[in-house]
Jmol script that loads the backbone (N, CA, C; Angstrom):
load data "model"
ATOM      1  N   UNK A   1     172.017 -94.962-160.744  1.00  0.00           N
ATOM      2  CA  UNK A   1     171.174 -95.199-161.893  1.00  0.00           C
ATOM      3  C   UNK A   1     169.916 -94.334-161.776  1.00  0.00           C
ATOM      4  N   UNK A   2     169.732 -93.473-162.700  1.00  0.00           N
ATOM      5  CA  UNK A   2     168.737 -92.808-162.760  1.00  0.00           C
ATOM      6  C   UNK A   2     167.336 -93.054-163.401  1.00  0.00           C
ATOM      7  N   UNK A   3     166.185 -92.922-163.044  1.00  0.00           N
ATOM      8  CA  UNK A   3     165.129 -93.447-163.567  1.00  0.00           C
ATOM      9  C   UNK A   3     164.329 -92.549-163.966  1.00  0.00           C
ATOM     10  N   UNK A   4     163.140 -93.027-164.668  1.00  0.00           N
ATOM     11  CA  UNK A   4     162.582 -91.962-166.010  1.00  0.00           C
ATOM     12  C   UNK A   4     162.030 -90.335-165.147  1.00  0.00           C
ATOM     13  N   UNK A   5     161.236 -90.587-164.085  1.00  0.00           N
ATOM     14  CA  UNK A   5     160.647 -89.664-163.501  1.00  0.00           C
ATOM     15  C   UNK A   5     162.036 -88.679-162.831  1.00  0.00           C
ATOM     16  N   UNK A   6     162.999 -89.295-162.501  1.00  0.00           N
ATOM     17  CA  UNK A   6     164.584 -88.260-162.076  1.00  0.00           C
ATOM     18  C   UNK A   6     164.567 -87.752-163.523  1.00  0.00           C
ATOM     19  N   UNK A   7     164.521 -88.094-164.779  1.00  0.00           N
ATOM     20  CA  UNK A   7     165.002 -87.933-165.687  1.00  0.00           C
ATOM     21  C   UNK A   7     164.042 -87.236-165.817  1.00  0.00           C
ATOM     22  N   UNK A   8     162.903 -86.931-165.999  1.00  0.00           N
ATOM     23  CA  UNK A   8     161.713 -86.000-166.298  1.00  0.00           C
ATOM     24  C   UNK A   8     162.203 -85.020-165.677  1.00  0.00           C
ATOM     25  N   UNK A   9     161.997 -84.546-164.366  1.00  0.00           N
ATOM     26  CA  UNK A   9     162.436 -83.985-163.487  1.00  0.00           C
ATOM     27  C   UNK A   9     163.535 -82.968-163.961  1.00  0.00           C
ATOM     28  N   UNK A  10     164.760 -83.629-164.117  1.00  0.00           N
ATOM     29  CA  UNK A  10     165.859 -82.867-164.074  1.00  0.00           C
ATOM     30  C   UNK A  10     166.002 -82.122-165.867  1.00  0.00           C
ATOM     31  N   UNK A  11     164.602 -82.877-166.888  1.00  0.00           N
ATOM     32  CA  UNK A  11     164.898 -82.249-167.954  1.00  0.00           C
ATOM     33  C   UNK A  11     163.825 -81.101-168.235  1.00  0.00           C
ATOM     34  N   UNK A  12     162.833 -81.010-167.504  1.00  0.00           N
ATOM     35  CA  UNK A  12     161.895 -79.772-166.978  1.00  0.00           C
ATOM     36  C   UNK A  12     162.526 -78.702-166.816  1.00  0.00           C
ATOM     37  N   UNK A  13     163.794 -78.938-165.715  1.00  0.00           N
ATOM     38  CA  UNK A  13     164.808 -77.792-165.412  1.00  0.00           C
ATOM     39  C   UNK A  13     165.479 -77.110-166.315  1.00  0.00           C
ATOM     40  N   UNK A  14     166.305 -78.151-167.208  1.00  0.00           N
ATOM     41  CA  UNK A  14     166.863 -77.901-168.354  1.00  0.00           C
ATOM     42  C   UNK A  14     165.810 -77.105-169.485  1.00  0.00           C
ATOM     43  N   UNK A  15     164.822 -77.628-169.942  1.00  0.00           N
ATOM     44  CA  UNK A  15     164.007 -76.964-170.886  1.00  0.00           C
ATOM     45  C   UNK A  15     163.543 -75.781-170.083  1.00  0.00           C
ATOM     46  N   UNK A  16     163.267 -75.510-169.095  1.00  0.00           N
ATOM     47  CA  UNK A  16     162.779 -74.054-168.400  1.00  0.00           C
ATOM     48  C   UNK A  16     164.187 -73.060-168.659  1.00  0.00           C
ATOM     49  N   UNK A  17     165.631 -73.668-168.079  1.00  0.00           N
ATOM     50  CA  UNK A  17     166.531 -73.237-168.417  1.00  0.00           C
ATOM     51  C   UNK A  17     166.890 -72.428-170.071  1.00  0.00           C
ATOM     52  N   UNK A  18     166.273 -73.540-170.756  1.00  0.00           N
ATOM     53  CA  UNK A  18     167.247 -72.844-172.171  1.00  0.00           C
ATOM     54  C   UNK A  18     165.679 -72.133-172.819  1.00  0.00           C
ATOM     55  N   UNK A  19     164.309 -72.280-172.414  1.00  0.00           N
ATOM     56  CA  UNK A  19     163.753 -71.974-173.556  1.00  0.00           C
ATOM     57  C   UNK A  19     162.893 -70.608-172.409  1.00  0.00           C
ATOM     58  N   UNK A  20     163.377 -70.412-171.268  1.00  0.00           N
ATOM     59  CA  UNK A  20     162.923 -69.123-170.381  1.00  0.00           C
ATOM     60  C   UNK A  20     161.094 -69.841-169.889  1.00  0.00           C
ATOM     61  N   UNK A  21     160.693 -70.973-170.260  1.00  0.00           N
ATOM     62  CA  UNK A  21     159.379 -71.016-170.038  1.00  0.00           C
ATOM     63  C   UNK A  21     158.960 -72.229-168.612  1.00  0.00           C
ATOM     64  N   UNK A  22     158.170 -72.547-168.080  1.00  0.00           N
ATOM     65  CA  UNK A  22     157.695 -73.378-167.702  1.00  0.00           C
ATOM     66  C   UNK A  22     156.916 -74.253-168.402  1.00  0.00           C
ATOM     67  N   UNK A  23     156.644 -75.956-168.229  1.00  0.00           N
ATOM     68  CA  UNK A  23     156.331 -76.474-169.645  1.00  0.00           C
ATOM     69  C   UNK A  23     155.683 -77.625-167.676  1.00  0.00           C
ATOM     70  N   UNK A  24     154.521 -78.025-168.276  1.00  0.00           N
ATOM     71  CA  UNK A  24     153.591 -79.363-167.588  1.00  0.00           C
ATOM     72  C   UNK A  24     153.907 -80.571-167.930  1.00  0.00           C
ATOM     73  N   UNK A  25     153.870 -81.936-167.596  1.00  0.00           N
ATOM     74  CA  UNK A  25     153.470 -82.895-168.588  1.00  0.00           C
ATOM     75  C   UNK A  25     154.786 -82.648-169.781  1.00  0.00           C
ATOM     76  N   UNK A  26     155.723 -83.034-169.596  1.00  0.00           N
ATOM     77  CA  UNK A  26     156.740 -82.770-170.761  1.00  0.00           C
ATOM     78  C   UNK A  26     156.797 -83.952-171.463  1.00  0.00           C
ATOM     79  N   UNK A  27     156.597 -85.291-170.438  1.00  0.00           N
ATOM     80  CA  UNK A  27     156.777 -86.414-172.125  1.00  0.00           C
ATOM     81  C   UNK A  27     155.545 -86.502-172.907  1.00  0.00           C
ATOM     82  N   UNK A  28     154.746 -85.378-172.006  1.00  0.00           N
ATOM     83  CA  UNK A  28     153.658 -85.623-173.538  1.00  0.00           C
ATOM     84  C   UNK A  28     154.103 -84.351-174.755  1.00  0.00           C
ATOM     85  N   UNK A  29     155.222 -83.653-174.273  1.00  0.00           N
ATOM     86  CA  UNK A  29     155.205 -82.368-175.265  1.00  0.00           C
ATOM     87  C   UNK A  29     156.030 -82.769-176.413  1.00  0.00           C
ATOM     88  N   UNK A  30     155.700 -81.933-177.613  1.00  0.00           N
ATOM     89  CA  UNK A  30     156.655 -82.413-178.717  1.00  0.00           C
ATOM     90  C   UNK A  30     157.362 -80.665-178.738  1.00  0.00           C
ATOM     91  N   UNK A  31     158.927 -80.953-179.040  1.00  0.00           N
ATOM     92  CA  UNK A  31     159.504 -79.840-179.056  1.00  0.00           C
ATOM     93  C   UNK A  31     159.524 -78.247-179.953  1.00  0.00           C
ATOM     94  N   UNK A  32     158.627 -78.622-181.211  1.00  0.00           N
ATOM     95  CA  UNK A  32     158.908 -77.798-182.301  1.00  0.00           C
ATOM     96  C   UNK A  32     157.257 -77.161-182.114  1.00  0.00           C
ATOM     97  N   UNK A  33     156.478 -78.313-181.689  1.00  0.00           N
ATOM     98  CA  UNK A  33     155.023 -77.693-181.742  1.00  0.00           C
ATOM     99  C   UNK A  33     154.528 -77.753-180.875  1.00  0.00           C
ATOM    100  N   UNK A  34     155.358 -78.114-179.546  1.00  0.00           N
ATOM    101  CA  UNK A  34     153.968 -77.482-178.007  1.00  0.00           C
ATOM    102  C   UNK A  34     155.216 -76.558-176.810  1.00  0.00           C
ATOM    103  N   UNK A  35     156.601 -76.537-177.628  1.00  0.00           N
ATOM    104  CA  UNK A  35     157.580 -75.755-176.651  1.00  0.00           C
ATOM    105  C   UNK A  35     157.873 -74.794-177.300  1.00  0.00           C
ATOM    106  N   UNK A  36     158.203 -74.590-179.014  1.00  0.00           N
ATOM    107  CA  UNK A  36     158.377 -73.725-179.915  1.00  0.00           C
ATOM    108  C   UNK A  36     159.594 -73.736-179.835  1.00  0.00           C
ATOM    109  N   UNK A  37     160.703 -74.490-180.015  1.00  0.00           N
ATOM    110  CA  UNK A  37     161.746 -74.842-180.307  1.00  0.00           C
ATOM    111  C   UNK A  37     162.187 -74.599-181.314  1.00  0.00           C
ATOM    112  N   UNK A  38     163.112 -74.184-181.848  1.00  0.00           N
ATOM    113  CA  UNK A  38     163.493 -73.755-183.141  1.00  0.00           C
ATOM    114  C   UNK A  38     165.159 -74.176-183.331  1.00  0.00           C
ATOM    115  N   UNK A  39     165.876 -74.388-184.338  1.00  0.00           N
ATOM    116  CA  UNK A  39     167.425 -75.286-184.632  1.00  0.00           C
ATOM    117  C   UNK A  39     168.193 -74.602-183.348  1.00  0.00           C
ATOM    118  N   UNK A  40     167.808 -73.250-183.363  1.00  0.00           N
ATOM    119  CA  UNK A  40     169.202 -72.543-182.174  1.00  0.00           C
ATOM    120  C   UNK A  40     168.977 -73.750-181.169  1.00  0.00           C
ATOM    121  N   UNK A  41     167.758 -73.410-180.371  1.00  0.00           N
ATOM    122  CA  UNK A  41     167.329 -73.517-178.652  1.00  0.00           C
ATOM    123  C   UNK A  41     167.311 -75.308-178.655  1.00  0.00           C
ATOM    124  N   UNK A  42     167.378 -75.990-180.173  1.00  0.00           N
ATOM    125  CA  UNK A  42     167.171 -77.424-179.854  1.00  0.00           C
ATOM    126  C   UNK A  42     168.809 -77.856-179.743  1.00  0.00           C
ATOM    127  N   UNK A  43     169.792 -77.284-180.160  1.00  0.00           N
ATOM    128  CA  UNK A  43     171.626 -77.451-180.115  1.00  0.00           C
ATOM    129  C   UNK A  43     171.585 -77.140-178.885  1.00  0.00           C
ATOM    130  N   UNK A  44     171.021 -75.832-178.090  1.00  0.00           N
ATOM    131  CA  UNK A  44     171.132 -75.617-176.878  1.00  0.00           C
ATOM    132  C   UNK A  44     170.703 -76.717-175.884  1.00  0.00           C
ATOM    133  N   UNK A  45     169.423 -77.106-176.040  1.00  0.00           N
ATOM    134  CA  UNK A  45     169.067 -78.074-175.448  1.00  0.00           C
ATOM    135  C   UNK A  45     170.272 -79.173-175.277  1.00  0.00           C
ATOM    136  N   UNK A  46     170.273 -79.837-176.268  1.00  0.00           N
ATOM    137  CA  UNK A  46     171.152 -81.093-176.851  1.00  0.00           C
ATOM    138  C   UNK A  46     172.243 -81.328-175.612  1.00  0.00           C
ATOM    139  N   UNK A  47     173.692 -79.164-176.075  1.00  0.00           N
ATOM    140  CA  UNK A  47     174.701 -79.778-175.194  1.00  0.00           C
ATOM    141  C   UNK A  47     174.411 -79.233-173.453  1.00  0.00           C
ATOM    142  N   UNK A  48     173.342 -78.495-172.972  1.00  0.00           N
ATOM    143  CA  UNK A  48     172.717 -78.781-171.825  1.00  0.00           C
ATOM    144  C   UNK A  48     172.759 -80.256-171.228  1.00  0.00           C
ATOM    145  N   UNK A  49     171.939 -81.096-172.188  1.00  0.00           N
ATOM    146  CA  UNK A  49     172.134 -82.666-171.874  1.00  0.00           C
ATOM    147  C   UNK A  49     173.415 -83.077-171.703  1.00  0.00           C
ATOM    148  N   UNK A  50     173.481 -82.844-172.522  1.00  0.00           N
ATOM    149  CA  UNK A  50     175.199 -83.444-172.545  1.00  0.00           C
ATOM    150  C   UNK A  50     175.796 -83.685-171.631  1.00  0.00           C
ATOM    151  N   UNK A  51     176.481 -82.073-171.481  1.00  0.00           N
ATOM    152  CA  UNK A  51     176.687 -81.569-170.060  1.00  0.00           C
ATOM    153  C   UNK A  51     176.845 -82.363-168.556  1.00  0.00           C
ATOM    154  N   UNK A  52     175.102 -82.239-168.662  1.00  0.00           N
ATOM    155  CA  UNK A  52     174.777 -82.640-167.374  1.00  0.00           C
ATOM    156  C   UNK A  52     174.486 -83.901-167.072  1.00  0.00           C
ATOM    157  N   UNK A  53     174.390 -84.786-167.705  1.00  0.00           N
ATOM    158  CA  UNK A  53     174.156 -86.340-168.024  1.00  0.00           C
ATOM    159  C   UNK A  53     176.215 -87.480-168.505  1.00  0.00           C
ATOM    160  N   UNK A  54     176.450 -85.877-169.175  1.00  0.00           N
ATOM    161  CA  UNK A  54     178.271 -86.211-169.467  1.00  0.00           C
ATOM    162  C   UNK A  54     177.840 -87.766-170.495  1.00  0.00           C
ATOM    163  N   UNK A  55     177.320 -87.377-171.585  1.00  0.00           N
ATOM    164  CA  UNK A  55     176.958 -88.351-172.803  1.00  0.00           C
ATOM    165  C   UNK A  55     177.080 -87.514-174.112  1.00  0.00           C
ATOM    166  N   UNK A  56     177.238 -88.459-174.992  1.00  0.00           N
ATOM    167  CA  UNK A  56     177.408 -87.723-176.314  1.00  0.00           C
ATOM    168  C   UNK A  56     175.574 -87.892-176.973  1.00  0.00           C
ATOM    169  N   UNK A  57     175.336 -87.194-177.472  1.00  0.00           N
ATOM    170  CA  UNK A  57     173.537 -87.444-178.493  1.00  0.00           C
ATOM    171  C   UNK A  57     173.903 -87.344-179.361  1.00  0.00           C
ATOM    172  N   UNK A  58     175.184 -86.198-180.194  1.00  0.00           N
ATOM    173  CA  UNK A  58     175.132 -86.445-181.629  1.00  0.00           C
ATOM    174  C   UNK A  58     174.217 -84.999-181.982  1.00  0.00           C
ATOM    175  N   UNK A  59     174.587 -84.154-182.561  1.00  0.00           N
ATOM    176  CA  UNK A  59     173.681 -83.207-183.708  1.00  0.00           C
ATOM    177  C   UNK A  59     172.253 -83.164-183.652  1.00  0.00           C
ATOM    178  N   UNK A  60     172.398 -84.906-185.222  1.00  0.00           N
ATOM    179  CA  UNK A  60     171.223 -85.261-185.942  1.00  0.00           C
ATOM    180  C   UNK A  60     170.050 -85.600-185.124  1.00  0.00           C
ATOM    181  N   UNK A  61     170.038 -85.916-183.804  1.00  0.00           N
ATOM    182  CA  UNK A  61     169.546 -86.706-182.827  1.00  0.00           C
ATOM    183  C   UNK A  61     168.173 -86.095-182.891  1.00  0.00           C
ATOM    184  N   UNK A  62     167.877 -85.124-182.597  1.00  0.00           N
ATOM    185  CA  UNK A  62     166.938 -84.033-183.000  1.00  0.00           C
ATOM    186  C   UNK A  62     165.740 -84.538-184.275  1.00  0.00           C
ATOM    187  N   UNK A  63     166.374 -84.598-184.848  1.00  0.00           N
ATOM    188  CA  UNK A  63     165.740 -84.998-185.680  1.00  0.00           C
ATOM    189  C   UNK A  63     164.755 -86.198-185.659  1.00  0.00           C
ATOM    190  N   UNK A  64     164.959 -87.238-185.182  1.00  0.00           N
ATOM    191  CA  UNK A  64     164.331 -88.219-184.946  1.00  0.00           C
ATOM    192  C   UNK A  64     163.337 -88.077-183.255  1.00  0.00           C
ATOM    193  N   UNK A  65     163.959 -87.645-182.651  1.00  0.00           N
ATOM    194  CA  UNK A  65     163.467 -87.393-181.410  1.00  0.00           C
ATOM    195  C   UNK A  65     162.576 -86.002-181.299  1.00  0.00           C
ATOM    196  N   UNK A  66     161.176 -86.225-181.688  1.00  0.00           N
ATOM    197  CA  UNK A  66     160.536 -85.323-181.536  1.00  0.00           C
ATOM    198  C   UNK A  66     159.679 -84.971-180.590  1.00  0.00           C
ATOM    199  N   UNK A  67     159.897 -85.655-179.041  1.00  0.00           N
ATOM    200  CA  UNK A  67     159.423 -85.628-177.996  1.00  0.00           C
ATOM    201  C   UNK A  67     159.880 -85.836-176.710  1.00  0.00           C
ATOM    202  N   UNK A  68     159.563 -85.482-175.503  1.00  0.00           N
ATOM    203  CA  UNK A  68     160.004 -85.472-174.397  1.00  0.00           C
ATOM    204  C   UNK A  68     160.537 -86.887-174.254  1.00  0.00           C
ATOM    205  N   UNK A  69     159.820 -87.450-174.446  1.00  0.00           N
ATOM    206  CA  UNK A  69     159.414 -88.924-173.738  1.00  0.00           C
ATOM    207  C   UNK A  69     160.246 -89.959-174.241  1.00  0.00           C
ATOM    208  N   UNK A  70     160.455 -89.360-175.974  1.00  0.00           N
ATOM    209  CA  UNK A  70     161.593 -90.208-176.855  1.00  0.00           C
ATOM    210  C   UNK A  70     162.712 -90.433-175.825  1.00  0.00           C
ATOM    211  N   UNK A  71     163.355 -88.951-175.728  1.00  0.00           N
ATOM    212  CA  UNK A  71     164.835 -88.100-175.368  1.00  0.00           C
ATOM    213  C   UNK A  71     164.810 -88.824-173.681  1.00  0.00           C
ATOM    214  N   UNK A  72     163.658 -88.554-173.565  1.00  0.00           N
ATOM    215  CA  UNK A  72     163.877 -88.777-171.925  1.00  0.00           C
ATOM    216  C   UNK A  72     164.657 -90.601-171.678  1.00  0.00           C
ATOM    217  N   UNK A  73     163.816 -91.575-172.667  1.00  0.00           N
ATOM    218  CA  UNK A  73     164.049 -92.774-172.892  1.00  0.00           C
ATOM    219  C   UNK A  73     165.552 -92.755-172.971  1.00  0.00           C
ATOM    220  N   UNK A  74     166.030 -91.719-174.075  1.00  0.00           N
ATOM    221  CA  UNK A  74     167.755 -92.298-174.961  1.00  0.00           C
ATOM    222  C   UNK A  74     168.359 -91.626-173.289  1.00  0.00           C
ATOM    223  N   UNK A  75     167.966 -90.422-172.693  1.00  0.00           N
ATOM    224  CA  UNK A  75     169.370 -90.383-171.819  1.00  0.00           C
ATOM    225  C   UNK A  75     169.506 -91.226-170.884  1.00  0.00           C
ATOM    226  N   UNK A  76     168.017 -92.205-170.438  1.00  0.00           N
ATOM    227  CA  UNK A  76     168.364 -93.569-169.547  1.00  0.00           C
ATOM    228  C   UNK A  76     169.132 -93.988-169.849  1.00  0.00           C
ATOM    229  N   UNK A  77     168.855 -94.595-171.024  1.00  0.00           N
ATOM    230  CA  UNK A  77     169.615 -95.653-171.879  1.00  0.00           C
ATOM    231  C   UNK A  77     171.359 -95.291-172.159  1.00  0.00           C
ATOM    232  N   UNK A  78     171.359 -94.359-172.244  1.00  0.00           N
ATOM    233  CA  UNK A  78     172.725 -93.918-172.595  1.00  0.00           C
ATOM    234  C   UNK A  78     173.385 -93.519-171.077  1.00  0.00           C
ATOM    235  N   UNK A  79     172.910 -92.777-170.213  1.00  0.00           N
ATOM    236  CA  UNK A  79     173.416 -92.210-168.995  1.00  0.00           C
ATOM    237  C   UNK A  79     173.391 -93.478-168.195  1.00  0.00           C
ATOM    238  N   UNK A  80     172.808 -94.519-167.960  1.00  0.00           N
ATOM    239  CA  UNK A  80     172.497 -95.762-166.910  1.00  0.00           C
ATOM    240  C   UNK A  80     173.817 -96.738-167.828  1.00  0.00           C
ATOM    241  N   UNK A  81     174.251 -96.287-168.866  1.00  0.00           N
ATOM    242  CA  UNK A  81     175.608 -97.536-169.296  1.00  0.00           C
ATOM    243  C   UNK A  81     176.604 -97.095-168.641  1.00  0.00           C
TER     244      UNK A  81
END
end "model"
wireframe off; spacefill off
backbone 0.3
color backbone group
């Protein structure tokens, strides 16, 4: 069972991974306006998660989840079932 700070952690990697940057403080970041995320790099993101967590998010998910801290919450929740 993984917990929020593993989950911070391992999604730092991932966002350094798909968006080439280093990012601080990620559940305080919002994706579109403090990482510069744009539709490509946020699908990228998404099946990165996926992937590596082996969960479904869904597309639309994005949409509602406009922050680290949201996302970081749903893959507990979803990866710890």
């Amino acid at each position: 069972m993984k917990n929020y700070n593993e989950i911070e952690r391992e999604l730092a990697i991932i966002i350094s991974e798909v968006t080439g940057n280093t990012f601080d403080n990620i559940p305080d970041k919002k994706f579109y306006e403090d990482m510069g995320f744009d539709s490509v790099s946020i699908i990228e993101l998404l099946v990165s998660i996926e992937e590596r967590y082996d969960i479904n998010l869904g597309n639309d998910l994005m949409d509602s989840l406009y922050s680290c801290d949201k996302l970081i919450h749903l893959i507990m929740e979803k990866a710890n079932n």
